[in-house]
C-alpha positions as CSV (number, residue, x, y, z in Angstrom):
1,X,-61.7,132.2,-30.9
2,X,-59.7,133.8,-33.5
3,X,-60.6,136.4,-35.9
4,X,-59.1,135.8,-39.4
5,X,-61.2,138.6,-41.0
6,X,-59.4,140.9,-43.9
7,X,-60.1,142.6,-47.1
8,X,-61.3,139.7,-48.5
9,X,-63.4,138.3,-45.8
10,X,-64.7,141.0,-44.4
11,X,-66.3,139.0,-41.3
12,X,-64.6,135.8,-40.4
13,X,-64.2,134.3,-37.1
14,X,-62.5,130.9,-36.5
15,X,-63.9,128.9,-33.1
16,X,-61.6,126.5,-32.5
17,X,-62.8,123.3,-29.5
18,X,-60.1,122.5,-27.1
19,X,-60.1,119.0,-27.8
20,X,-62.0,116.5,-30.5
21,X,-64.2,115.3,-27.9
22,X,-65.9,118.3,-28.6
23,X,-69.6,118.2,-29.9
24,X,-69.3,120.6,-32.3
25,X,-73.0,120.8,-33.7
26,X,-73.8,121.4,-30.0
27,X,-70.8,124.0,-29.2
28,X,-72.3,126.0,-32.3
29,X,-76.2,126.0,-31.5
30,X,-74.7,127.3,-28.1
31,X,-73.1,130.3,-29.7
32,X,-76.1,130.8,-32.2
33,X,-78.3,131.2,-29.2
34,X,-75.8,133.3,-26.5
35,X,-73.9,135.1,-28.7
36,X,-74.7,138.0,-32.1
37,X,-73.8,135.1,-34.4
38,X,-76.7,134.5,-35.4
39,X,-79.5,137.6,-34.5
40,X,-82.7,137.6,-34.9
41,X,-84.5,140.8,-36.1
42,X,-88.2,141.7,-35.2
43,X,-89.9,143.6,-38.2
44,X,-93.0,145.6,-38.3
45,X,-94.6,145.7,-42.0
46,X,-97.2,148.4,-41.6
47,X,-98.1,149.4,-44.9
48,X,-100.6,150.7,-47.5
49,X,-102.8,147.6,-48.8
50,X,-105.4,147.4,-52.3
51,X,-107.9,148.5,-49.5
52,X,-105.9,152.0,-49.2
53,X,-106.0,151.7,-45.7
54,X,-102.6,151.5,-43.1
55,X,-102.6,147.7,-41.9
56,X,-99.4,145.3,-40.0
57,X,-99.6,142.9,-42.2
58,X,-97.5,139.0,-42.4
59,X,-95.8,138.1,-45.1
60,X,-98.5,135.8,-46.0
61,X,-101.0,138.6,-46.4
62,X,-98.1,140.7,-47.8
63,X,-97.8,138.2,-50.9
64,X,-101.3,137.4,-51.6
65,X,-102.4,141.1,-51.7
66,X,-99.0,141.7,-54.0
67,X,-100.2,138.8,-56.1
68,X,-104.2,139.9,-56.8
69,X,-102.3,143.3,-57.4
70,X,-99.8,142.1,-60.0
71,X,-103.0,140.0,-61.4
72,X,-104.8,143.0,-61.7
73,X,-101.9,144.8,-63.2
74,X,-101.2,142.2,-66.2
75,X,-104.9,142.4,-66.9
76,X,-105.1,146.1,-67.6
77,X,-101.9,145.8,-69.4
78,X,-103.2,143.3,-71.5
79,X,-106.5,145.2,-72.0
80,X,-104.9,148.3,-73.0
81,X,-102.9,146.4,-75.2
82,X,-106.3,144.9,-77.3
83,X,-107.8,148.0,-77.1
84,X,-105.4,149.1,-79.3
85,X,-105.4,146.3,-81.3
86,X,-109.2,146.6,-81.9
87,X,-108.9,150.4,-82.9
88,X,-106.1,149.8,-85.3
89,X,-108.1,146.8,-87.2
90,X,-111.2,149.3,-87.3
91,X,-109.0,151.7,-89.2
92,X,-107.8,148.9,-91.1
93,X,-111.2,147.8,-92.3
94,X,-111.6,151.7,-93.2
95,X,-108.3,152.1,-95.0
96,X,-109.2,148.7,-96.8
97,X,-112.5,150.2,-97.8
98,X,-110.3,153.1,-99.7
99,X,-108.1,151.4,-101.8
100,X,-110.7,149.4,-103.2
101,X,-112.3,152.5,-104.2
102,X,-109.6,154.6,-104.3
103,X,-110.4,156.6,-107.2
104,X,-113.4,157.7,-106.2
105,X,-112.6,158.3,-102.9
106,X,-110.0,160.8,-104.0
107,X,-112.6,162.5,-106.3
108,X,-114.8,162.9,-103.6
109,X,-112.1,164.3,-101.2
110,X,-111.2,166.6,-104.2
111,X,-114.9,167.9,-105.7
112,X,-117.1,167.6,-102.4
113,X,-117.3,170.0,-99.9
114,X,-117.9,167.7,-97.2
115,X,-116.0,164.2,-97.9
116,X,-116.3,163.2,-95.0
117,X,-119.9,162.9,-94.3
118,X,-120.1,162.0,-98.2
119,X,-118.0,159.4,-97.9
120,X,-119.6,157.6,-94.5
121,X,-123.0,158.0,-96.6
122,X,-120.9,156.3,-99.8
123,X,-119.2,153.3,-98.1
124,X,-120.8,152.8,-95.0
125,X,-117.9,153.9,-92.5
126,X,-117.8,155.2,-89.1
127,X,-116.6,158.6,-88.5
128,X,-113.5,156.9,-87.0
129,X,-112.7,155.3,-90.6
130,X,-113.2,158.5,-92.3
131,X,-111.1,160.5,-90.0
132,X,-108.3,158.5,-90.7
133,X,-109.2,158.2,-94.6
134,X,-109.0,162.0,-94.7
135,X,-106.0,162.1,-92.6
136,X,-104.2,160.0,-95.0
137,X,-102.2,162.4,-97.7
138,X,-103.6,161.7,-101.0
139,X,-100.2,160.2,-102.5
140,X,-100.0,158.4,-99.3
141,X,-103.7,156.7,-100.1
142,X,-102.5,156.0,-103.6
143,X,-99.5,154.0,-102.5
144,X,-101.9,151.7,-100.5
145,X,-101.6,148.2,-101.1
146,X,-104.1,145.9,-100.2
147,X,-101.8,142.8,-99.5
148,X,-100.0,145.2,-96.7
149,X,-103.6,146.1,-95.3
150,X,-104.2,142.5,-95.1
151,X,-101.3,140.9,-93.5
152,X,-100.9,143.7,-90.9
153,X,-105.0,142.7,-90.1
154,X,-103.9,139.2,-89.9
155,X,-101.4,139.9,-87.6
156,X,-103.2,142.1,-85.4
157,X,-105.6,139.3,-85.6
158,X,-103.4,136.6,-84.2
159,X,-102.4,138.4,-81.2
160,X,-106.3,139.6,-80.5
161,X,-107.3,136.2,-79.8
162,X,-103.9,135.5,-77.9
163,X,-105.1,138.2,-75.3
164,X,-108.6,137.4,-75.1
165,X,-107.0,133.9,-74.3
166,X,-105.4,134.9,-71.5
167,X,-108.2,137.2,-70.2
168,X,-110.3,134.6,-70.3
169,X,-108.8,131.6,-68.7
170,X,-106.9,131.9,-65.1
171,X,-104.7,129.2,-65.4
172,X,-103.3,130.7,-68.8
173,X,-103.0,134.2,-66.8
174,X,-101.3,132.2,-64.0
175,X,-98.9,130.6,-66.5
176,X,-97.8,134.2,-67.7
177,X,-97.8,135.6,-64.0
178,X,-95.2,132.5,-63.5
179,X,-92.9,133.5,-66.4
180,X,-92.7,136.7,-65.8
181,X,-92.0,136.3,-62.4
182,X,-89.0,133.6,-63.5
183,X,-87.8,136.2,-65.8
184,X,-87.5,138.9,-63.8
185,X,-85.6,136.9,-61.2
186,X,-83.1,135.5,-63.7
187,X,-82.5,139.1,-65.1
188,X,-82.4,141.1,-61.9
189,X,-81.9,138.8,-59.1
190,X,-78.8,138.0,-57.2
191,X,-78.0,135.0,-55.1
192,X,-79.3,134.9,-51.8
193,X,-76.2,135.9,-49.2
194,X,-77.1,133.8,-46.4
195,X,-77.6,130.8,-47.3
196,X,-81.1,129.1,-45.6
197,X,-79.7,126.1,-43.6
198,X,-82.4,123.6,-42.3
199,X,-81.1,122.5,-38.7
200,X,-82.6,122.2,-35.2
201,X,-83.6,125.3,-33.2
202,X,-80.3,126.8,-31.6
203,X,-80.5,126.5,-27.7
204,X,-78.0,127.5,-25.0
205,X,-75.9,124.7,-23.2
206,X,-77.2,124.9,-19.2
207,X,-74.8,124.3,-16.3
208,X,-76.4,120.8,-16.7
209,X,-74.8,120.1,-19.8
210,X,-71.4,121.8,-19.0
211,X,-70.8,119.6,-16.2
212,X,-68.5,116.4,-16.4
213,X,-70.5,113.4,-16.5
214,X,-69.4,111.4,-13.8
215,X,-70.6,108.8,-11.4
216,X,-71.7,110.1,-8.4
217,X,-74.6,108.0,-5.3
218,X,-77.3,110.6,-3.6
219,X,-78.4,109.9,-0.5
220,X,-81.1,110.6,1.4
221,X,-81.7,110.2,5.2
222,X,-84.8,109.5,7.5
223,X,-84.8,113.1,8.1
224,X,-84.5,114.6,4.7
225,X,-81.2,115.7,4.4
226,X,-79.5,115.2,1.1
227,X,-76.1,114.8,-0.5
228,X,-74.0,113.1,-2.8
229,X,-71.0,111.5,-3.0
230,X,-68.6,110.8,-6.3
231,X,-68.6,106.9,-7.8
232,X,-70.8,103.9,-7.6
233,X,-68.8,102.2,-4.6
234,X,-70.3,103.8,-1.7
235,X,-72.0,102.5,1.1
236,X,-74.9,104.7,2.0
237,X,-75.3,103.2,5.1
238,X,-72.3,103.9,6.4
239,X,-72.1,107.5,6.4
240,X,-71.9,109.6,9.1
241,X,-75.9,110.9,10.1
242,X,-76.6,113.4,12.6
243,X,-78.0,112.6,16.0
244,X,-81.6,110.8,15.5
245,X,-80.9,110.4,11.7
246,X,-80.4,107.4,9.3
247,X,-79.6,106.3,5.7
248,X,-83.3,106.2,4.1
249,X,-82.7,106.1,0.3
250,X,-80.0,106.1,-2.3
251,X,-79.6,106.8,-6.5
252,X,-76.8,105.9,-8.8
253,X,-76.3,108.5,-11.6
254,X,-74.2,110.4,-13.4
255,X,-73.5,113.9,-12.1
256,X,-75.3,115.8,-15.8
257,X,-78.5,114.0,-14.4
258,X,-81.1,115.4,-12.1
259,X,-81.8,113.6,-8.8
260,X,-85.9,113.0,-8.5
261,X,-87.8,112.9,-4.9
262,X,-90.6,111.5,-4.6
263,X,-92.7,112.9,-1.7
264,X,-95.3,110.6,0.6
265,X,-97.8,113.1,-1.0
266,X,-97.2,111.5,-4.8
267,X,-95.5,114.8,-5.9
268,X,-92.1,114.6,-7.7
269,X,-89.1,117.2,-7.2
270,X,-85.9,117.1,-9.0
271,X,-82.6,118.9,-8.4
272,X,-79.7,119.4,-10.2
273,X,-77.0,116.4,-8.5
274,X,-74.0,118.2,-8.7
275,X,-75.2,121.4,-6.9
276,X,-76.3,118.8,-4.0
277,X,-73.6,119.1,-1.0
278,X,-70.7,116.8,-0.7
279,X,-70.9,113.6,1.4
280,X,-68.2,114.4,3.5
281,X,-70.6,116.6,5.0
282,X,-73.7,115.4,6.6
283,X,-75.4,117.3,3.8
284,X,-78.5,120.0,3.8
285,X,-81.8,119.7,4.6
286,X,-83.8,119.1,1.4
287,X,-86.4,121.8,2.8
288,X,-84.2,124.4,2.2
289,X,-84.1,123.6,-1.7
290,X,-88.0,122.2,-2.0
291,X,-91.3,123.6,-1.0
292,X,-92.4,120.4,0.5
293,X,-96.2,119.9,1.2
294,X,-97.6,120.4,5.0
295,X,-97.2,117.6,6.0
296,X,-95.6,115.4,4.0
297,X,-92.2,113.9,3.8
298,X,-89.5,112.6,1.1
299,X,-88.9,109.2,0.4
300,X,-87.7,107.9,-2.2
301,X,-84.8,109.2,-4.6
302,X,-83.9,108.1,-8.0
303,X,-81.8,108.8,-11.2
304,X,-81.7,108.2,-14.9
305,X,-82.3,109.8,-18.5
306,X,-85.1,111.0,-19.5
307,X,-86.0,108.4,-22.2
308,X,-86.0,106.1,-19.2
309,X,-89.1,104.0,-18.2
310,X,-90.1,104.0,-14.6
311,X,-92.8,101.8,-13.2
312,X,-94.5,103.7,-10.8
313,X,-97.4,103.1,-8.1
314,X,-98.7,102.9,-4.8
315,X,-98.8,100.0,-2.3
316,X,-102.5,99.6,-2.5
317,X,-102.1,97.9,-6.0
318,X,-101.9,100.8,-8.2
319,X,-99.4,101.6,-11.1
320,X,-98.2,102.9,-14.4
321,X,-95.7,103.3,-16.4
322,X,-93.8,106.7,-17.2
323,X,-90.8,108.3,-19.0
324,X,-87.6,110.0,-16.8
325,X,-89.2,113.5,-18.2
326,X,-92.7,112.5,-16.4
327,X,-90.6,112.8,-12.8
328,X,-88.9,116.3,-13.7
329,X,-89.9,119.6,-11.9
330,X,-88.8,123.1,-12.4
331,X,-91.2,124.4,-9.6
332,X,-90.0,124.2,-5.9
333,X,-93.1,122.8,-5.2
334,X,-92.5,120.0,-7.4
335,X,-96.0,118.3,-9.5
336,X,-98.6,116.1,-8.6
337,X,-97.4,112.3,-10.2
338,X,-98.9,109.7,-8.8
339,X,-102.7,110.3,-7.2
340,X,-102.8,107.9,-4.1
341,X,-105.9,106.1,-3.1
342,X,-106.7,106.1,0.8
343,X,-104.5,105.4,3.6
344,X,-101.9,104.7,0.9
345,X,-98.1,104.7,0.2
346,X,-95.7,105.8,-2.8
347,X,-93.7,102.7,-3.8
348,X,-89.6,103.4,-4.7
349,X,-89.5,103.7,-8.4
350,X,-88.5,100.8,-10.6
351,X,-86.7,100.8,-14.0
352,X,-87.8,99.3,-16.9
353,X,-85.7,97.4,-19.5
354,X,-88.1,96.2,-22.3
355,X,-91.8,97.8,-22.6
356,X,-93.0,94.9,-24.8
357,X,-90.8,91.6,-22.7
358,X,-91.0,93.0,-19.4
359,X,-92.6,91.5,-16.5
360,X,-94.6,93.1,-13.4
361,X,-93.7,91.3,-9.9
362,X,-95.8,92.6,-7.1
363,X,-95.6,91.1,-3.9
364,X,-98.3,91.9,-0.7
365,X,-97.4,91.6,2.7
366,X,-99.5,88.6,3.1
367,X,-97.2,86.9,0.8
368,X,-99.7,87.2,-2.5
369,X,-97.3,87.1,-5.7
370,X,-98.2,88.0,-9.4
371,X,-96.9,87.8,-12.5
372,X,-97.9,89.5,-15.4
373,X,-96.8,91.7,-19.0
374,X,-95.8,94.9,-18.1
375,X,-97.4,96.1,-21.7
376,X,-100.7,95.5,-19.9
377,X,-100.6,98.6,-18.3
378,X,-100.6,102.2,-19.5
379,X,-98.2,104.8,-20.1
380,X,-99.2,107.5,-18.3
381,X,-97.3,110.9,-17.4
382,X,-99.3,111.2,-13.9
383,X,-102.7,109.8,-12.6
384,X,-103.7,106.7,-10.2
385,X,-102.8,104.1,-13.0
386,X,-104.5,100.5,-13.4
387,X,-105.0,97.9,-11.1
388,X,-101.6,95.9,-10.1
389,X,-102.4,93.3,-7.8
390,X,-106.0,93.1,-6.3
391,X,-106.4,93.7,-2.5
392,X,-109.5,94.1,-0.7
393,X,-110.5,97.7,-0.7
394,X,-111.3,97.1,3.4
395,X,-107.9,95.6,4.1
396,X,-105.7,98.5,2.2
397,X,-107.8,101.4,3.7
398,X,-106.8,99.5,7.5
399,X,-103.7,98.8,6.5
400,X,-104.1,95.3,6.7
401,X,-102.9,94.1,3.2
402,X,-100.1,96.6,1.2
403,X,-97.4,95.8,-1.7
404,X,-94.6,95.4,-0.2
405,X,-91.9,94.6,-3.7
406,X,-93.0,96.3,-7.0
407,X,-90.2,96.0,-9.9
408,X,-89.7,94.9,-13.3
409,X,-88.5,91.4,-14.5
410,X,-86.8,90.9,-18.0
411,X,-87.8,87.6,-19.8
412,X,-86.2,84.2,-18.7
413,X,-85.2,85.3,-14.9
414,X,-84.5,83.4,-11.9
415,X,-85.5,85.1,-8.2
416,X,-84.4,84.0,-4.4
417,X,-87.0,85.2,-2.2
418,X,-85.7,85.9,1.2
419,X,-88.0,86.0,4.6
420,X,-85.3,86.8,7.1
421,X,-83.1,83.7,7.3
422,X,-85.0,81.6,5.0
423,X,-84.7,82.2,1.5
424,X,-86.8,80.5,-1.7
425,X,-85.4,80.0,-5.5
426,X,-87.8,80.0,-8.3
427,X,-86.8,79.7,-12.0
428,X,-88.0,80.8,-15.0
429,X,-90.5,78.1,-15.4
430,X,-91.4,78.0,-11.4
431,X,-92.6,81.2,-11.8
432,X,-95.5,80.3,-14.0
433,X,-97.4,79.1,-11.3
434,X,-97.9,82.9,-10.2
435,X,-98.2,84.3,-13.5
436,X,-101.9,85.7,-14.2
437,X,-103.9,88.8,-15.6
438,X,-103.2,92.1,-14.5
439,X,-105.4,92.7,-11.4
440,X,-105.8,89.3,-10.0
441,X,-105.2,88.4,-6.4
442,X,-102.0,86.3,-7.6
443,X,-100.8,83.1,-5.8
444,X,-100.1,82.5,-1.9
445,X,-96.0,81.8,-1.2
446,X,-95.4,78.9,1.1
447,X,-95.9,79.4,4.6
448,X,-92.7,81.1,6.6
449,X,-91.9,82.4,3.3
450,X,-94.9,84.8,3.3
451,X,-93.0,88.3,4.7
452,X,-90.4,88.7,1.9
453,X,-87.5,90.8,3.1
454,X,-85.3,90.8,-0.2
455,X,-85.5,89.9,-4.1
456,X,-82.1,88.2,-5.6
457,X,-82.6,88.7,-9.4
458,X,-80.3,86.6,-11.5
459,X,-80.4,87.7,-14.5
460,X,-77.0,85.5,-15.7
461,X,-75.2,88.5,-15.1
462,X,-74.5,89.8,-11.7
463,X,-77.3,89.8,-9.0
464,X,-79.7,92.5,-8.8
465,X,-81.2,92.5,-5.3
466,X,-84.0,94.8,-3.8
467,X,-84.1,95.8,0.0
468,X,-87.2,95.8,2.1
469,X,-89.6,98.7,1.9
């Protein structure tokens, strides 16, 4: 940061970014939000309203009170202003009334003793008229001319009907409120000196998004103890466990993402991946981080952004579908995400590619397959979900019948199916034969090919395989 500021500019700081990989928009809504470079200031308008009472009042309030006021304002203006009008054309009528009689007005004013009741008995006038007859000099009343008389009355005229216009019809008063308004600005206002800017709220950068995105695998073992190690190319399974212990459950991420448990209870927990102990360790117990339920245990761990679509459900036939942001918890005790039915099981998340192409594949124990349009189920951001797969409510409460394989299929795949050493292909068009509506028992897999182990996905790319559960 540099400050450049002088006589000239009296406040001017330069930021400069290290490099041009620098988000700029984002470096700046940082500052605005942890820094006095942009303050807000808390105001309390407590003031004196048309009600003459002491009130806080908004700025709302403020201008519609100032507005009926200025209204009201205008209007007495204007009143006073025909009032005036109206006495002066009443004098007018009188002065008129005079110099068409002016001769023997001024006898009158010179013989009587009384002109001026003599004269509102002669001609008719009000004592107003008289008055200012009488206070006209005499040489004065003789240089009255009655075309002058006249064209000031039709003047005065004019503008009386102009203001009984106006104080009859709102919209004309509302025109004039407007132009004076526009007036006033363009003769005594100033531009504004800081400039209103239309942009997003201004929000301070976490240690999230100050981390290096990088790839980095988080592993979780049988025992709940969790860590992570840096890049894709690492073998889970491999890693030194403690005594007792083995690899249960991996994620691939980047280190700026949160890692997401899933708990046998349905509740979700997320933790920040780069504060999670290195893998040269044998890592921490997640325990120590989470306020796990009695009685309950981790299971599953996954990783993505938050835009990303996760099918989720239970291996009693239940799912939905959800965004990354569903998963995420700020609590230690995580939130309830998926409600499990009896005797039941949280199956391992599975990403989803295309909302509208997708395909469910759910797979039972008993070697039941189905195939159906992942756009048949909801999108939910917690709950039980719709019927998957239907199992017999007997057998899933005993245990009898579960899902074993829940995942998403893009359009057009081939699968190998693999029961231990045996293994089954089935291409795009094979797999009609198990495709059905969402909730139906599916289609029996040959014999010795019932207990699926692993699912080969060939997508024409590189395999995409699933473990067993």
């Amino acid at each position: 940061m540099r400050d450049e500021s002088d006589h000239e500019n009296p406040t001017r700081i330069v930021v400069v970014p290290r490099s041009n990989r620098i988000d700029c928009d984002q470096l700046m809504n940082h500052l605005f939000a942890s820094t006095d470079l942009e303050k807000n200031f808390r105001v309390n308008l407590n003031m004196i309203g048309l009600d003459n009472r002491p009130q806080v009042k908004g700025l709302v309030q403020i201008l519609t009170e100032w507005i009926e006021y200025r209204r009201e304002t205008v209007r007495k203006r204007i009143q006073y202003r025909l009032d005036k009008i109206l006495a002066r054309l009443h004098i007018l009528e009188g002065l008129l009334v005079a110099y068409l009689n002016l001769d023997e007005v001024i006898e009158i004013i010179r013989t009587e003793d009384d002109p001026k009741a003599v004269l509102m008995a002669r001609f008719g006038i009000t004592d107003i008229q008289a008055d200012a007859i009488l206070d006209t000099k005499l040489r004065h009343l003789a240089k009255l001319e009655e075309m002058k008389i006249r064209g000031e009355q039709d003047e005065l005229e004019k503008e009386r009907e102009k203001l009984e216009k106006l104080l009859g019809s709102e919209r004309r008063m509302n025109t004039l409120l407007k132009k004076e308004i526009q007036a006033d600005a363009e003769k005594y206002g100033d531009d504004r000196r800081s400039p209103i800017v239309e942009r997003a709220e201004a929000k301070a950068m976490t240690e999230r998004d100050l981390v290096p995105s990088e790839p980095i695998t988080v592993v979780l073992s049988e025992k709940g103890w969790i860590r992570h190690a840096k890049g894709h190319d690492v073998d889970p399974s491999g890693l030194n466990y403690k005594a007792g212990d083995k690899f249960l459950a991996s994620a691939r991420g980047k280190s700026n993402q949160p890692a997401v448990f899933l708990g046998s209870d349905g509740r979700s927990y997320s933790l920040e991946s780069h504060s999670l102990p290195s893998a040269r360790s044998q890592g921490e117990p997640i325990t120590g981080r989470l306020n796990i339920s009695a009685g309950s245990t981790v299971r599953q761990v996954v990783m993505g952004e938050e835009d990303q679509l996760w099918l989720i459900g239970s291996d009693a036939g239940y799912g939905f579908v959800c965004k990354g942001s569903d998963l995420l918890s700020k609590n230690r005790s995580g939130k309830a995400l998926v409600t499990l039915p009896q005797a039941s099981e949280v199956m391992t998340p599975a990403t989803v590619g295309d909302l509208e192409s997708d395909e469910i594949l759910a797979i039972t124990n008993q070697g039941r397959m189905l195939l159906f349009p992942i756009k048949d189920l909801p999108q939910l951001g917690k709950g039980k979900g719709n019927k998957i797969i239907n199992i017999p409510s007997a057998k899933a409460k005993a245990r009898e019948e579960f899902v074993s394989h829940l995942m998403a299929l893009p359009k057009g795949v081939s699968i190998t199916l693999y029961a231990g050493k045996r293994k089954l292909g089935l291409k795009a068009s094979d797999l009609d034969n198990f495709r059905g509506e969402r909730g139906r028992r599916g289609g029996l897999l040959p014999r010795g090919l019932q207990r699926v182990t692993r699912i080969e996905v060939d997508t024409g790319n590189e395999p995409e395989s699933t473990t067993e559960e």
